[in-house]
N, CA, C, O and CB atoms as a CASP TS submission, in Angstrom:
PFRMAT TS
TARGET T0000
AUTHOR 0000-0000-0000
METHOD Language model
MODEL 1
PARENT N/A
ATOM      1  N   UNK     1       0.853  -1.169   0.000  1.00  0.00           N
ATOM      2  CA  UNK     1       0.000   0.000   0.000  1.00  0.00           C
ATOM      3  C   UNK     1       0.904   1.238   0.000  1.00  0.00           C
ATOM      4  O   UNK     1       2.027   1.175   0.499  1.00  0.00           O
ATOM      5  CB  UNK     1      -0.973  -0.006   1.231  1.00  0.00           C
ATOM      6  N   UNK     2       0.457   2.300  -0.520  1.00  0.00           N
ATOM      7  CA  UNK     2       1.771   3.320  -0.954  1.00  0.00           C
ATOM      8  C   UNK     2       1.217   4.832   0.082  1.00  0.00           C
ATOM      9  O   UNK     2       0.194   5.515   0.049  1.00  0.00           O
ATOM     10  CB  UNK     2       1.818   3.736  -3.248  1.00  0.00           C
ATOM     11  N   UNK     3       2.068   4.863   0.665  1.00  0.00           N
ATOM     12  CA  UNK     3       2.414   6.163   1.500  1.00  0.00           C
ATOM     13  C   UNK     3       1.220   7.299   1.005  1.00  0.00           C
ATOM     14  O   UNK     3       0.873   7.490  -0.161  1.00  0.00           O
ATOM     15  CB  UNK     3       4.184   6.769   1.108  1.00  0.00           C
ATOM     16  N   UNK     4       0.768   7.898   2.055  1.00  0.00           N
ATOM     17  CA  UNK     4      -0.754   8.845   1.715  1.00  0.00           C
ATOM     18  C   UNK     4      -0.019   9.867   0.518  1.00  0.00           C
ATOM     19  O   UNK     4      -0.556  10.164  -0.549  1.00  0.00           O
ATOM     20  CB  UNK     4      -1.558  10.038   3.481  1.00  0.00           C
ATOM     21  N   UNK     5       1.274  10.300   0.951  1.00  0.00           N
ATOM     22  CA  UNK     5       1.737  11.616  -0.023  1.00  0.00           C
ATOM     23  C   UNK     5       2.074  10.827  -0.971  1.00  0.00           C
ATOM     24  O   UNK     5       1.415  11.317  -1.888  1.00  0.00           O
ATOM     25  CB  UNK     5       2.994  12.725   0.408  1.00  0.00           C
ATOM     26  N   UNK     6       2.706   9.828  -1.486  1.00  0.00           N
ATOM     27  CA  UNK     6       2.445   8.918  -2.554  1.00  0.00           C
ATOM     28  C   UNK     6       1.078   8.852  -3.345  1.00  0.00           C
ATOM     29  O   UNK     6       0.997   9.063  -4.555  1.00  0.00           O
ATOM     30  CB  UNK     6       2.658   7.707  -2.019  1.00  0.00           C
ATOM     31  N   UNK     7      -0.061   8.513  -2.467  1.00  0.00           N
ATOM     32  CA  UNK     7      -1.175   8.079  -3.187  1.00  0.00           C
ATOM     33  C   UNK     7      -2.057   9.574  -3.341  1.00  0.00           C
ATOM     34  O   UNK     7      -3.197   9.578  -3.806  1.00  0.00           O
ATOM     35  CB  UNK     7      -1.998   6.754  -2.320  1.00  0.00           C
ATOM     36  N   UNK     8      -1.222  11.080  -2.793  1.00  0.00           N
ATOM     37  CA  UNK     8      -1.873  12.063  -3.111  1.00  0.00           C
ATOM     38  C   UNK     8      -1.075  12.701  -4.608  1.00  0.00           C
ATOM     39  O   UNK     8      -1.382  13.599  -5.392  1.00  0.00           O
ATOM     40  CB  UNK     8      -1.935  12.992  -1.784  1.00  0.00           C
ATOM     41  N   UNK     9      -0.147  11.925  -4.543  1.00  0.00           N
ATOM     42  CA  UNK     9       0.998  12.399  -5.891  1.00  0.00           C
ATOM     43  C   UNK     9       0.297  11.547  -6.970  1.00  0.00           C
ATOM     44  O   UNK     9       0.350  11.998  -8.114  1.00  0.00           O
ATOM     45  CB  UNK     9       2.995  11.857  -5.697  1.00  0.00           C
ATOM     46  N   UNK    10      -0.254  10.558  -6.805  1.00  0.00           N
ATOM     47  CA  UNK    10      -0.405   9.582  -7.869  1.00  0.00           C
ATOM     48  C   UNK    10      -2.143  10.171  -8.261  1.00  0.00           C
ATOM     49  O   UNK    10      -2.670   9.953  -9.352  1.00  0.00           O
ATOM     50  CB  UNK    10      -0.140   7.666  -7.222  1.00  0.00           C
ATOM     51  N   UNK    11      -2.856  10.968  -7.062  1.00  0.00           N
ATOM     52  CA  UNK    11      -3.956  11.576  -7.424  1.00  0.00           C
ATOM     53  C   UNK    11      -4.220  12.292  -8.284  1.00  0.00           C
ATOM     54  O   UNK    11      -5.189  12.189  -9.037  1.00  0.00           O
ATOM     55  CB  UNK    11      -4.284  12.029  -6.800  1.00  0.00           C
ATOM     56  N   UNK    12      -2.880  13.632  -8.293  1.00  0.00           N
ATOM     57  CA  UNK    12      -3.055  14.439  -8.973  1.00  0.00           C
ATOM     58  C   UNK    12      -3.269  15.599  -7.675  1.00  0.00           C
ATOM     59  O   UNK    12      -3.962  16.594  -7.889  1.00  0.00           O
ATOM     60  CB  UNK    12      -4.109  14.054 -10.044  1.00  0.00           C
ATOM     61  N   UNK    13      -2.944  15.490  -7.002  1.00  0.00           N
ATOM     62  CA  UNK    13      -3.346  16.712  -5.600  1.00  0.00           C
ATOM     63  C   UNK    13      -2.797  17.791  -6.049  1.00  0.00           C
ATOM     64  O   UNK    13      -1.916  17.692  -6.902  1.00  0.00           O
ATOM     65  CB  UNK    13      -2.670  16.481  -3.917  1.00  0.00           C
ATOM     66  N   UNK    14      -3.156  18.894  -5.625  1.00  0.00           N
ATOM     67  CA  UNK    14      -2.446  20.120  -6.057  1.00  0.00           C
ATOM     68  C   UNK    14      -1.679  20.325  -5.216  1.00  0.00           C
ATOM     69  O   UNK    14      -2.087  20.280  -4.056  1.00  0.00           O
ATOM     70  CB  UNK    14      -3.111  21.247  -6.294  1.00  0.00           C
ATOM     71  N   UNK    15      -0.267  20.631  -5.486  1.00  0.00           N
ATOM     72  CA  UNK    15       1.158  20.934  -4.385  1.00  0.00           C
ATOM     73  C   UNK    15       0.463  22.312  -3.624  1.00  0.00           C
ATOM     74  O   UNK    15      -0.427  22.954  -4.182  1.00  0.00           O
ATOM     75  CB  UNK    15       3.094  21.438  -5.438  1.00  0.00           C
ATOM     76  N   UNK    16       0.844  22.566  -2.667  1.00  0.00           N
ATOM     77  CA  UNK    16       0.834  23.453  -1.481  1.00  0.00           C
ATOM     78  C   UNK    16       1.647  24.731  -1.873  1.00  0.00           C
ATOM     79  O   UNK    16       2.870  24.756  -2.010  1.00  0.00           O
ATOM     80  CB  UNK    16       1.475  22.707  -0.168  1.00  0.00           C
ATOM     81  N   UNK    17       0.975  25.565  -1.999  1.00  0.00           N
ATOM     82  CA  UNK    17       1.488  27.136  -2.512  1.00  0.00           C
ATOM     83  C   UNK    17       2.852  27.221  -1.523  1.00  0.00           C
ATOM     84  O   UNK    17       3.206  26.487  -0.600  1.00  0.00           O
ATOM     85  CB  UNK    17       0.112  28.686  -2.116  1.00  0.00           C
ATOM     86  N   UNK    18       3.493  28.473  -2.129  1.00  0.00           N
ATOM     87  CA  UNK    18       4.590  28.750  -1.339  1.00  0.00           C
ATOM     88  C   UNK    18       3.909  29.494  -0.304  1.00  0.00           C
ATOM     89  O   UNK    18       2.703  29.575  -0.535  1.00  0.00           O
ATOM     90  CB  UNK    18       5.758  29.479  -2.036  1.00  0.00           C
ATOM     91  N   UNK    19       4.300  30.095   0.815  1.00  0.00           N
ATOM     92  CA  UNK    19       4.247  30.838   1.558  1.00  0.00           C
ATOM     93  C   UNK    19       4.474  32.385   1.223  1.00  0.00           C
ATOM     94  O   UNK    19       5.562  32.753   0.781  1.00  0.00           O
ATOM     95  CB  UNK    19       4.909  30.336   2.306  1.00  0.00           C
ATOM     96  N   UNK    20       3.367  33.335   1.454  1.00  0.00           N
ATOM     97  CA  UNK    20       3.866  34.251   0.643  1.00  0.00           C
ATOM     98  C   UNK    20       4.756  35.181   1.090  1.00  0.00           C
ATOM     99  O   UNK    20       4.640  35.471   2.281  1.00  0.00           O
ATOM    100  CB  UNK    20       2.991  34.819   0.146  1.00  0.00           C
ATOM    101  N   UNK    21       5.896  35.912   0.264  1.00  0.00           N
ATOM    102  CA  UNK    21       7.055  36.726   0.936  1.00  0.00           C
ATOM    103  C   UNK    21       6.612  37.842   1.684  1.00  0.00           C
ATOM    104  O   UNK    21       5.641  38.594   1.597  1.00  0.00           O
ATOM    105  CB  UNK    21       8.037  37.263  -0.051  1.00  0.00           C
ATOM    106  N   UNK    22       7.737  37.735   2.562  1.00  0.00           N
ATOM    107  CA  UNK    22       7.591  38.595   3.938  1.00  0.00           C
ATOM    108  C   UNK    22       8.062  40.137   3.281  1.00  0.00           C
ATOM    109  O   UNK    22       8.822  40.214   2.316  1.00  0.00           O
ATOM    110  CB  UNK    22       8.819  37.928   5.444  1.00  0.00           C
ATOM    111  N   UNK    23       7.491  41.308   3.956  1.00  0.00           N
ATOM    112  CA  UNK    23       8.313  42.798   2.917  1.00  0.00           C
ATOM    113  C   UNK    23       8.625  42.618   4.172  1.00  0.00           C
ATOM    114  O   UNK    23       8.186  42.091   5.194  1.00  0.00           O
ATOM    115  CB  UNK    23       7.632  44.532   2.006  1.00  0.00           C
ATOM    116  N   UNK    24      10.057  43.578   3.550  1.00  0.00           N
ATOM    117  CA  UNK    24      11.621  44.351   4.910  1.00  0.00           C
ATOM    118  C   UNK    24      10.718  44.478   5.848  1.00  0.00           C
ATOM    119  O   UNK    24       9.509  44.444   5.622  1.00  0.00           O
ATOM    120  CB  UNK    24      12.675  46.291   4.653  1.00  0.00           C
ATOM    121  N   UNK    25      11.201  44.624   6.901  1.00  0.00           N
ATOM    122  CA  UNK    25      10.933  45.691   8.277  1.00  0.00           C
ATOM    123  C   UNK    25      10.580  47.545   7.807  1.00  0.00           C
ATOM    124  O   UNK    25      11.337  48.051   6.978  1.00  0.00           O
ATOM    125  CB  UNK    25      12.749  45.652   9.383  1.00  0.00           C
ATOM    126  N   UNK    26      10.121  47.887   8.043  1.00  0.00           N
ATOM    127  CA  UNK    26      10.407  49.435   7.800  1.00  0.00           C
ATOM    128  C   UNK    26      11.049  50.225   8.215  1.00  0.00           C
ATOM    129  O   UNK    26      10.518  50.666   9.234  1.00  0.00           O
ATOM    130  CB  UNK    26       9.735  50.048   7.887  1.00  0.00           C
ATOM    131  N   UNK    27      12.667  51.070   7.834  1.00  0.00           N
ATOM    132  CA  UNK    27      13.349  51.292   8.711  1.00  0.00           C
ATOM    133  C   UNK    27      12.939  52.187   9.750  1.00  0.00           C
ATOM    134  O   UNK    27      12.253  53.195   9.579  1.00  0.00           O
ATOM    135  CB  UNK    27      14.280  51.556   8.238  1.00  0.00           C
ATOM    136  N   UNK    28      13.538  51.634  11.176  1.00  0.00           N
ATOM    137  CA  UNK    28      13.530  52.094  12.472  1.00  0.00           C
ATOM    138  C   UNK    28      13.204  53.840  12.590  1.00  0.00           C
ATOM    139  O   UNK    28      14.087  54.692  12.490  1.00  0.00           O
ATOM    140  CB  UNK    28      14.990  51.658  13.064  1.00  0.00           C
ATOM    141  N   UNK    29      11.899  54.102  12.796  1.00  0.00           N
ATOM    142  CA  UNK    29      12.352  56.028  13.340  1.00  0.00           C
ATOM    143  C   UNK    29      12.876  56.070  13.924  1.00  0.00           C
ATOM    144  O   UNK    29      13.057  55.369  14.920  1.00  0.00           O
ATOM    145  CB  UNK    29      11.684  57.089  13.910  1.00  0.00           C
ATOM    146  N   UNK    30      13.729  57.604  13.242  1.00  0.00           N
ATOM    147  CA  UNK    30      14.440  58.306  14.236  1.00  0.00           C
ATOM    148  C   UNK    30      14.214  58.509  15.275  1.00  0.00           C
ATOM    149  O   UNK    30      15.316  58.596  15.817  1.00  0.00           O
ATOM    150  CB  UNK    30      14.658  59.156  14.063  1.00  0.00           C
ATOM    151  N   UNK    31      13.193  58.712  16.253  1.00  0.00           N
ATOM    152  CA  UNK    31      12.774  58.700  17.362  1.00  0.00           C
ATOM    153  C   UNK    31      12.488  57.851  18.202  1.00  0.00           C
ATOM    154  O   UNK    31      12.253  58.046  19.394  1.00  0.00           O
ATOM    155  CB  UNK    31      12.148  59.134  17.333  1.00  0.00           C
ATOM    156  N   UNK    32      12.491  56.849  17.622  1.00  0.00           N
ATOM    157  CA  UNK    32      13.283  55.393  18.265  1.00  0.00           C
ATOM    158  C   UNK    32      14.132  55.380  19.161  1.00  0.00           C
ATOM    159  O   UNK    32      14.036  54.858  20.271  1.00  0.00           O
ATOM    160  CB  UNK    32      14.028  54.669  17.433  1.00  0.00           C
ATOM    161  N   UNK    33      15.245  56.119  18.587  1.00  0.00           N
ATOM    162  CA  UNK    33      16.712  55.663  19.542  1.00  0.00           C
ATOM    163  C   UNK    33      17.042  56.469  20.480  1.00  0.00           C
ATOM    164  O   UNK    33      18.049  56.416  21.186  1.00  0.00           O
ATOM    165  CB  UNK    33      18.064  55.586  18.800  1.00  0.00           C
ATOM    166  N   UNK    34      15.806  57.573  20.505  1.00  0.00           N
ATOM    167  CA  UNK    34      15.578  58.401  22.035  1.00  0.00           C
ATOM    168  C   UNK    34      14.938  57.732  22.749  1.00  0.00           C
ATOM    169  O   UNK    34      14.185  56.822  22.401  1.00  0.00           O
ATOM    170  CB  UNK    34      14.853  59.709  22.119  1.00  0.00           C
ATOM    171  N   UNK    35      15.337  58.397  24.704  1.00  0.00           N
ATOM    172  CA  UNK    35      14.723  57.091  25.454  1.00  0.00           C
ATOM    173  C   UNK    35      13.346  58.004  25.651  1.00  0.00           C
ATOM    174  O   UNK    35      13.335  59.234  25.592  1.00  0.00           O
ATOM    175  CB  UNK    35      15.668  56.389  27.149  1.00  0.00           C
ATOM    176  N   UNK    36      12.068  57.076  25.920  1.00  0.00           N
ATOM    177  CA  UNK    36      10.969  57.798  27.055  1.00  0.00           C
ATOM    178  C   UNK    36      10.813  59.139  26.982  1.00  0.00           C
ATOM    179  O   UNK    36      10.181  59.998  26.368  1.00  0.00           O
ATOM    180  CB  UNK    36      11.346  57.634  28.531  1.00  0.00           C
ATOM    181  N   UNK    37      11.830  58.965  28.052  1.00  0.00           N
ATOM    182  CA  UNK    37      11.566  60.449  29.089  1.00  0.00           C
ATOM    183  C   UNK    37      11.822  61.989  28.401  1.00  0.00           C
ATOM    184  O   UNK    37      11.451  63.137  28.641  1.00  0.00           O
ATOM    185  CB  UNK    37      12.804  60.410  30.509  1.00  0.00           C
ATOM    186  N   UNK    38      12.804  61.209  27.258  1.00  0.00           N
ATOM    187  CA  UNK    38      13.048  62.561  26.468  1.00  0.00           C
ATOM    188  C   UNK    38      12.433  62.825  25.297  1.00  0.00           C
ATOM    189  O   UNK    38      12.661  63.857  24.668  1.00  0.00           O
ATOM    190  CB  UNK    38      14.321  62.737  26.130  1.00  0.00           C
ATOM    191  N   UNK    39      11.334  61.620  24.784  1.00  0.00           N
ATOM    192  CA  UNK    39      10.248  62.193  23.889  1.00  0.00           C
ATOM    193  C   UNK    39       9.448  63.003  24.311  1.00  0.00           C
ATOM    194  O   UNK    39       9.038  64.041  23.791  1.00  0.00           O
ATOM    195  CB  UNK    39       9.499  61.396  23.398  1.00  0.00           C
ATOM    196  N   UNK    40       9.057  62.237  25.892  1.00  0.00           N
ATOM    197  CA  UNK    40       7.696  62.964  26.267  1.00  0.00           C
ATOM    198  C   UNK    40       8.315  64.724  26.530  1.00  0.00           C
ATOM    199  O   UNK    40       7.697  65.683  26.066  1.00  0.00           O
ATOM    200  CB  UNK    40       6.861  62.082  27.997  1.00  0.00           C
ATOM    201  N   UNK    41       9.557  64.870  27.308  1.00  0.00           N
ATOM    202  CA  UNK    41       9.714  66.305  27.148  1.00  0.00           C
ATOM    203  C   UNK    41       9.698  67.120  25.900  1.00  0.00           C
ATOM    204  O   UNK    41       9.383  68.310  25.875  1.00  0.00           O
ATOM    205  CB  UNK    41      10.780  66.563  27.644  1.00  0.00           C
ATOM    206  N   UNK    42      10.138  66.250  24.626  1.00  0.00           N
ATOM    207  CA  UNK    42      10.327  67.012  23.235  1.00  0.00           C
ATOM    208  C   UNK    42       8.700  67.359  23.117  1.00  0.00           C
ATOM    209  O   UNK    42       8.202  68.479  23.232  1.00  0.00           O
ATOM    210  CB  UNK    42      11.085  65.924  21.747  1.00  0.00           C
ATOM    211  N   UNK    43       8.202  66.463  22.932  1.00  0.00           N
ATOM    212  CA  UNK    43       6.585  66.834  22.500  1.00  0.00           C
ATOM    213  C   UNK    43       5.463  67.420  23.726  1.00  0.00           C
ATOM    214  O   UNK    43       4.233  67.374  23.712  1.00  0.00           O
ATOM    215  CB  UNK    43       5.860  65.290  21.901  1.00  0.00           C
ATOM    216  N   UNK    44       6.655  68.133  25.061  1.00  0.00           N
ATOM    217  CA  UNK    44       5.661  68.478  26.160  1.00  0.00           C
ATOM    218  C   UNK    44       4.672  68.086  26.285  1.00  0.00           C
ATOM    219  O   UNK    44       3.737  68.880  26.185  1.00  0.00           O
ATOM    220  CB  UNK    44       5.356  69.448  26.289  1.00  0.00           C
ATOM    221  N   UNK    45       4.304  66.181  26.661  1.00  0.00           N
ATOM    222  CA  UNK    45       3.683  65.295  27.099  1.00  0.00           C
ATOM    223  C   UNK    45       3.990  65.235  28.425  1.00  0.00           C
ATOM    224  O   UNK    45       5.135  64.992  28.805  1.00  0.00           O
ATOM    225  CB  UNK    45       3.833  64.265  26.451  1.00  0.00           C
ATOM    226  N   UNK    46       2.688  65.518  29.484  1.00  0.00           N
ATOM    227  CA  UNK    46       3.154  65.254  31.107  1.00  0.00           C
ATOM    228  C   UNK    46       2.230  64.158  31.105  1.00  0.00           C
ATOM    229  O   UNK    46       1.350  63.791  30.326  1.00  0.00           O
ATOM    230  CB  UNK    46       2.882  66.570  32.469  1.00  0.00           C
ATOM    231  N   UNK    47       2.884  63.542  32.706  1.00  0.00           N
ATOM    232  CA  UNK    47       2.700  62.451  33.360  1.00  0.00           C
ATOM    233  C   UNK    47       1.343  63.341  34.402  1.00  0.00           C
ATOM    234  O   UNK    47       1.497  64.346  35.095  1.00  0.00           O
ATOM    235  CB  UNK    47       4.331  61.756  34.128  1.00  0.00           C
ATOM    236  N   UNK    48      -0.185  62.375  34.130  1.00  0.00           N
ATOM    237  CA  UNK    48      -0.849  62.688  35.350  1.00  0.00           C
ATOM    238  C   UNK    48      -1.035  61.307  36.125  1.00  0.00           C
ATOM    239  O   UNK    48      -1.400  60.284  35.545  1.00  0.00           O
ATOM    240  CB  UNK    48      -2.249  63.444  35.055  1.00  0.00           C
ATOM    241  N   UNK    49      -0.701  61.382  37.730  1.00  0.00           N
ATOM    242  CA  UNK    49      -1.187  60.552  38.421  1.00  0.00           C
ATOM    243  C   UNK    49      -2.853  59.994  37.896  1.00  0.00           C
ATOM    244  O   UNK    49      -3.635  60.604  37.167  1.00  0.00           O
ATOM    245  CB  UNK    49      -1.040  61.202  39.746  1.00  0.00           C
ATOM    246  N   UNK    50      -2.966  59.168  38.296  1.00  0.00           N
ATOM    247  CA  UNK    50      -4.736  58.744  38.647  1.00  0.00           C
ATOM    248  C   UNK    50      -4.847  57.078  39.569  1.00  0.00           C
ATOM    249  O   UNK    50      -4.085  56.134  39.776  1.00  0.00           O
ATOM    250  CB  UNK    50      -5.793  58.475  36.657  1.00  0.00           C
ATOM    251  N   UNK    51      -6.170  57.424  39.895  1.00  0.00           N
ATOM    252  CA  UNK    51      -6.420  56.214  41.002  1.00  0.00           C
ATOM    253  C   UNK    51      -6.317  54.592  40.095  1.00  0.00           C
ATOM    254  O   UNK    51      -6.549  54.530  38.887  1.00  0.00           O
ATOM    255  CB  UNK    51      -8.303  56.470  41.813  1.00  0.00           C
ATOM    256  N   UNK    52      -5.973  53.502  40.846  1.00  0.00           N
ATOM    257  CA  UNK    52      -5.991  52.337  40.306  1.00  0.00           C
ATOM    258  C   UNK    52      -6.777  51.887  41.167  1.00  0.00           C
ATOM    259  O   UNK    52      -6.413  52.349  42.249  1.00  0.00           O
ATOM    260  CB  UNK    52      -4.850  51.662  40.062  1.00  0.00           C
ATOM    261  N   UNK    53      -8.266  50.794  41.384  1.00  0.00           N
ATOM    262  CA  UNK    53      -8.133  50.548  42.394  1.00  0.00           C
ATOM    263  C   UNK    53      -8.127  48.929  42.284  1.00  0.00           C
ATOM    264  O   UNK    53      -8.596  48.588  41.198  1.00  0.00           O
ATOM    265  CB  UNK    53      -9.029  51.271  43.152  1.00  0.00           C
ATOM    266  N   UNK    54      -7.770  47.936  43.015  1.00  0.00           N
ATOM    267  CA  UNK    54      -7.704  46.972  43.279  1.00  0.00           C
ATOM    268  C   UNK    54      -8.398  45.897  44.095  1.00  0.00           C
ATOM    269  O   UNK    54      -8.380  46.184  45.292  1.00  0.00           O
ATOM    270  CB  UNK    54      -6.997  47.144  43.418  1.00  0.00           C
ATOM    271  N   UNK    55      -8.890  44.964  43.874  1.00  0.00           N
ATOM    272  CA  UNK    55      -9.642  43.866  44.453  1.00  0.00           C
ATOM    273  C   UNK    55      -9.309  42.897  43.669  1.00  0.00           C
ATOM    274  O   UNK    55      -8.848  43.111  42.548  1.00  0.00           O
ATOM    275  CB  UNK    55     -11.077  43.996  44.567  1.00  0.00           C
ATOM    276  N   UNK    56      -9.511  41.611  44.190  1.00  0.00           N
ATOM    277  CA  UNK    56      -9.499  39.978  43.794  1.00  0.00           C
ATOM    278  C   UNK    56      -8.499  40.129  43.222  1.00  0.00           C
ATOM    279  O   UNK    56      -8.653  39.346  42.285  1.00  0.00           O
ATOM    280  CB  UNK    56     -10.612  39.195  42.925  1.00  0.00           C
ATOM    281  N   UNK    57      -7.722  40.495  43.113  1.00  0.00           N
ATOM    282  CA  UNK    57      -5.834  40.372  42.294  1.00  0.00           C
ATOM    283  C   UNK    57      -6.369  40.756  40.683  1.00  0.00           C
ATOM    284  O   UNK    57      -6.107  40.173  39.631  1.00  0.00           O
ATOM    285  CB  UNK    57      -4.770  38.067  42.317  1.00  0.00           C
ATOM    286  N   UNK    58      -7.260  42.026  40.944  1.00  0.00           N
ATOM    287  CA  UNK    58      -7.707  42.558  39.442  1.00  0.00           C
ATOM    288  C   UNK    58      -7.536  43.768  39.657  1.00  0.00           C
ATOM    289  O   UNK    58      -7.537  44.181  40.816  1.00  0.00           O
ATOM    290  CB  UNK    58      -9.180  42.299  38.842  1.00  0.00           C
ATOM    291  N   UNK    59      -7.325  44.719  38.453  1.00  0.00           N
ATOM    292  CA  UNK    59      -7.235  46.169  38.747  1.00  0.00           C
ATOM    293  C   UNK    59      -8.230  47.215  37.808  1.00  0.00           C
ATOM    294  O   UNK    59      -8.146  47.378  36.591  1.00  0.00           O
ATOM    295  CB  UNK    59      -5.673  46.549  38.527  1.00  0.00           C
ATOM    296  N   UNK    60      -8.937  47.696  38.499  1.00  0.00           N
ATOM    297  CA  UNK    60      -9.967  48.820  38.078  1.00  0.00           C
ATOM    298  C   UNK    60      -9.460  50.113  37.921  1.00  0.00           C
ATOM    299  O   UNK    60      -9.021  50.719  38.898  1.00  0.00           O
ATOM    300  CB  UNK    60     -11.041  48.978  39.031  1.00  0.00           C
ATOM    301  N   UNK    61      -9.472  50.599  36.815  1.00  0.00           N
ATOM    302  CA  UNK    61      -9.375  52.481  36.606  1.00  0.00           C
ATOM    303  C   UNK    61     -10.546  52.908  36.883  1.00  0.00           C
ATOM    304  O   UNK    61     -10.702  54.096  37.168  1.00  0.00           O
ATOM    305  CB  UNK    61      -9.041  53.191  35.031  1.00  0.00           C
ATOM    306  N   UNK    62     -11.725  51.922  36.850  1.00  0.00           N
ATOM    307  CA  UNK    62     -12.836  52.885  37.163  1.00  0.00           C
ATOM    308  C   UNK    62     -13.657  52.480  38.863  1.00  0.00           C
ATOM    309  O   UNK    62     -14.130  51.347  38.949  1.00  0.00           O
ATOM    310  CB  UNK    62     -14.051  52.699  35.697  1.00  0.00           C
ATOM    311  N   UNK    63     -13.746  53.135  39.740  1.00  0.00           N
ATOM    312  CA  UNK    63     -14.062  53.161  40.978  1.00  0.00           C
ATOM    313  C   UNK    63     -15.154  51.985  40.856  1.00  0.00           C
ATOM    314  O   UNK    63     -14.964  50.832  41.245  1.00  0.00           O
ATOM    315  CB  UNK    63     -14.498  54.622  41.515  1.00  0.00           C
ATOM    316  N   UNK    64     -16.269  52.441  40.283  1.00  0.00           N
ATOM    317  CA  UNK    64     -17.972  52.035  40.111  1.00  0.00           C
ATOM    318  C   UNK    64     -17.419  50.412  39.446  1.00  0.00           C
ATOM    319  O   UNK    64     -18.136  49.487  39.829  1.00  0.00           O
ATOM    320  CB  UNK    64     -19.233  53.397  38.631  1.00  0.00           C
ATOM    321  N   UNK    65     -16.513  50.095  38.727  1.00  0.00           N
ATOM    322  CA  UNK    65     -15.954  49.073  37.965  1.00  0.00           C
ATOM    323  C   UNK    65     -15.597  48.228  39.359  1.00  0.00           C
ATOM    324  O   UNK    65     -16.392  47.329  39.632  1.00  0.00           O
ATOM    325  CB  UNK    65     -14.623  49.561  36.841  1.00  0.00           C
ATOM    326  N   UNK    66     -14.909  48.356  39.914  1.00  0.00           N
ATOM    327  CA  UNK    66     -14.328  47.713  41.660  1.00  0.00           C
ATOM    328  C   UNK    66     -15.285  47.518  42.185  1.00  0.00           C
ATOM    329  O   UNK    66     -15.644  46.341  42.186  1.00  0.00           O
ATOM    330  CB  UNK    66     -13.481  48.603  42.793  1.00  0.00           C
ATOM    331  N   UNK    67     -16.099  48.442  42.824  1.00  0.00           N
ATOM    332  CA  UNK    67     -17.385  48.016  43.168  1.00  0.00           C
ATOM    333  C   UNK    67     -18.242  47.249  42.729  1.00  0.00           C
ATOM    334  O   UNK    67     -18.637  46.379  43.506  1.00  0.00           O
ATOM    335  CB  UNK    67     -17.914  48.690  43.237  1.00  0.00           C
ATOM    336  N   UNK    68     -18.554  47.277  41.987  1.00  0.00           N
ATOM    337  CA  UNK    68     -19.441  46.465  41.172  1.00  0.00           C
ATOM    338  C   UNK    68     -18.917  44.915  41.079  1.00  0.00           C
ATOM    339  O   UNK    68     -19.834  44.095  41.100  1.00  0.00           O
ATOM    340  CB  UNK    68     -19.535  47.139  39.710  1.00  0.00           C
ATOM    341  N   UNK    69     -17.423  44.311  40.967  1.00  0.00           N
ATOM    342  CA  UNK    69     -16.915  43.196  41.174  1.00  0.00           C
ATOM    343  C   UNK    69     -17.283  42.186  42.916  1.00  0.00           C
ATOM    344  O   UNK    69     -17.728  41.120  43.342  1.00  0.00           O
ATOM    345  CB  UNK    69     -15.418  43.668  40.887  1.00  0.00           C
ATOM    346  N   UNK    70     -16.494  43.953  43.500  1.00  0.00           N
ATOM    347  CA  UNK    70     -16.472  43.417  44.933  1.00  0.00           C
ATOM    348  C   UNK    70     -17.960  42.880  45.884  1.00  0.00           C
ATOM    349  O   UNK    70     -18.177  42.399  46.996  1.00  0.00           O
ATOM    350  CB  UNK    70     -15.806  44.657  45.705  1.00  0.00           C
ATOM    351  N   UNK    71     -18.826  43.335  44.582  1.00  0.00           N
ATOM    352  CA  UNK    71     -20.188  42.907  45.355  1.00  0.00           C
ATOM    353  C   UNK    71     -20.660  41.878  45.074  1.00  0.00           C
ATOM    354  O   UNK    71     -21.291  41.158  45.848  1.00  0.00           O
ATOM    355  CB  UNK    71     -21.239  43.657  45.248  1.00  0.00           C
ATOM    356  N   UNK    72     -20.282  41.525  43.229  1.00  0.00           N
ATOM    357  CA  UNK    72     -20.804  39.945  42.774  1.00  0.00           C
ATOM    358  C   UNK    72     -19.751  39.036  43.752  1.00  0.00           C
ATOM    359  O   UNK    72     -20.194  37.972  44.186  1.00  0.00           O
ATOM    360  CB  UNK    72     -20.528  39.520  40.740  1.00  0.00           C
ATOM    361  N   UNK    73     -18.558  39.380  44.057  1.00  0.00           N
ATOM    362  CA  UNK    73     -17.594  38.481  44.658  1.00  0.00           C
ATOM    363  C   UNK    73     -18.695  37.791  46.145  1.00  0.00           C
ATOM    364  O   UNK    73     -19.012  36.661  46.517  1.00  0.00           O
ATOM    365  CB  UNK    73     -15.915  39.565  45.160  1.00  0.00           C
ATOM    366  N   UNK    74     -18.986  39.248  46.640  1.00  0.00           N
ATOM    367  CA  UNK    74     -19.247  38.848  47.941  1.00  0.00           C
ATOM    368  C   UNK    74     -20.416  38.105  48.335  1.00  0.00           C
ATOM    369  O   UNK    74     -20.509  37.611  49.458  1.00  0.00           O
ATOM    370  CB  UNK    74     -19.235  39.849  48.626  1.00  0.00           C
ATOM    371  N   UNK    75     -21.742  37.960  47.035  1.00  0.00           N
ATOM    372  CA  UNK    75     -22.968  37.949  46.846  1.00  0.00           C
ATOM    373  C   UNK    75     -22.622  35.770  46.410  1.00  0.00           C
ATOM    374  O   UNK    75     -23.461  34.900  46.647  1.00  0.00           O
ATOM    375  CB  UNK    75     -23.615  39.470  45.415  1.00  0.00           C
ATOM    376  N   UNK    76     -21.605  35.583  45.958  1.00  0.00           N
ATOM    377  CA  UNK    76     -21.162  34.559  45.557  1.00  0.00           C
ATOM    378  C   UNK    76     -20.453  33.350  46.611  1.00  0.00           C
ATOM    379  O   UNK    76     -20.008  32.304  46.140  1.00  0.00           O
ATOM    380  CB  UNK    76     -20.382  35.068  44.649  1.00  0.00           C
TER
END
């Protein structure tokens, strides 16, 4: 009895396309190889604090979002 890729060669199967080519990378911006701290000063981007809050080893930006967990948790 002859090997499946044998008996798909002897079918007539259609061979398996190439894979199609990958394009370059696009070269790296210049603003790349500055760190962070000194983009955000170039483009006078500030840092604002805000609240995180936390329950069940999950984290909420929104207050009403926490709450709303901590009550199905507790209701459960």
């Amino acid at each position: 009895m002859p090997k499946l890729s044998e008996a798909l060669k002897q079918a007539g199967a259609p061979k398996r396309a190439d894979p199609p080519k990958q394009e370059p990378a696009p070269a790296v911006a210049k603003d790349a190889s500055l760190d962070i701290s000194a983009l955000l000063k170039r483009y006078g981007i500030t840092t604002v604090p805000r609240p995180i809050y936390e329950w069940g080893g999950y984290r909420y930006s929104n207050a009403q979002d926490a709450i709303a967990a901590a009550k199905r948790g507790a209701s459960a």
